[in-house]
C-alpha positions in Angstrom: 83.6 73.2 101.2 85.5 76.6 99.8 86.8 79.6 101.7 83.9 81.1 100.0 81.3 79.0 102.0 82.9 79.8 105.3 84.4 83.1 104.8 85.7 82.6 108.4 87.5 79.1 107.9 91.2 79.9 108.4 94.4 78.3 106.6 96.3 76.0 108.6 99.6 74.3 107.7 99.7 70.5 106.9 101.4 70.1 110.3 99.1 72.0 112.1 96.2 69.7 110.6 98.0 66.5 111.1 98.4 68.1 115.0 95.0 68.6 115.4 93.9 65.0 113.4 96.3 63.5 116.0 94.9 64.7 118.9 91.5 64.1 117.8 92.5 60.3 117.4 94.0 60.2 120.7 90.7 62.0 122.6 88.8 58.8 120.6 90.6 56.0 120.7 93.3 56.5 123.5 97.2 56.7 123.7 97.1 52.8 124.2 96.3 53.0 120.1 99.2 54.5 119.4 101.2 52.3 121.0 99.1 49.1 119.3 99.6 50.6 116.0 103.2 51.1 116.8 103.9 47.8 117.8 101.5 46.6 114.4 104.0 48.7 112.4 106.9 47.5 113.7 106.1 44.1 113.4 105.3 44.6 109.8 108.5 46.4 108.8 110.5 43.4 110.7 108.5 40.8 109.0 108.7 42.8 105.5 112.7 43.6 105.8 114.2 41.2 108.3 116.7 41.9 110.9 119.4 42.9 108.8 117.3 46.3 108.1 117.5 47.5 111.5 121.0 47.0 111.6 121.7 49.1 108.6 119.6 51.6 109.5 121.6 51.9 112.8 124.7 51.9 110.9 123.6 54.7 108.7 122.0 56.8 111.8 125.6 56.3 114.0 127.6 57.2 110.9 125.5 60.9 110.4 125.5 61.2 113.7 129.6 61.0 113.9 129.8 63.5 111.2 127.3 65.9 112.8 128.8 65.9 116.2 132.3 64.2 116.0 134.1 62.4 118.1 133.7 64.2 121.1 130.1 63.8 121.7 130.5 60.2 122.0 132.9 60.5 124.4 130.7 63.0 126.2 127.8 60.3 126.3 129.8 57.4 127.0 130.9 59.5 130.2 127.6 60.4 131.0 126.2 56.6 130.6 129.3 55.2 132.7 128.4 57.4 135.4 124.5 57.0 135.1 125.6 52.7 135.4 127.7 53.6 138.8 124.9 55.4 140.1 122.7 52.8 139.8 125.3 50.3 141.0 125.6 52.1 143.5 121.7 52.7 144.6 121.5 49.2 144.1 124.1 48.2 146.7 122.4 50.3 149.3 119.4 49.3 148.9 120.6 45.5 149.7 122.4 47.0 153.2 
């Protein structure tokens, strides 16, 4: 159907229209099929390109993300995961008092 059929009918970005598709899906089939078709995919693409894949893919995201933040954000996040770990050491040890 044209514009010219529904004068009313209003443009919408592709993202806007994959939004709404997604959200239609997800009243109709559930969240639990995203997650099936997730896992599905995954499997696939492990099954297709093997271990080694994931690792380069990891190497190439670490490497960007070095030359987008530098080396201070990884010290900043290896601070804030240290800390997170003592927390929880800590919690843990309480909890068996």
């Amino acid at each position: 159907m044209s514009d010219r059929e529904h004068p009313e009918a209003k443009e919408i970005t592709v993202a806007e229209a994959g939004r709404r598709g997604g959200e239609t899906v997800k009243a109709r089939y559930g969240k639990e099929f995203y997650t099936e078709i997730g896992h599905k995919g995954g499997r696939t693409t492990s099954e297709k390109y093997g271990a080694d894949f994931y690792g380069e893919i990891g190497r190439k995201g670490g490497k960007r993300t070095a030359q987008r933040y530098g080396h201070e954000f990884y010290e900043r996040i290896g601070k804030k995961g240290g800390q997170r770990v003592r927390e929880l050491i800590e919690r843990g040890k309480r909890a068996t008092k």
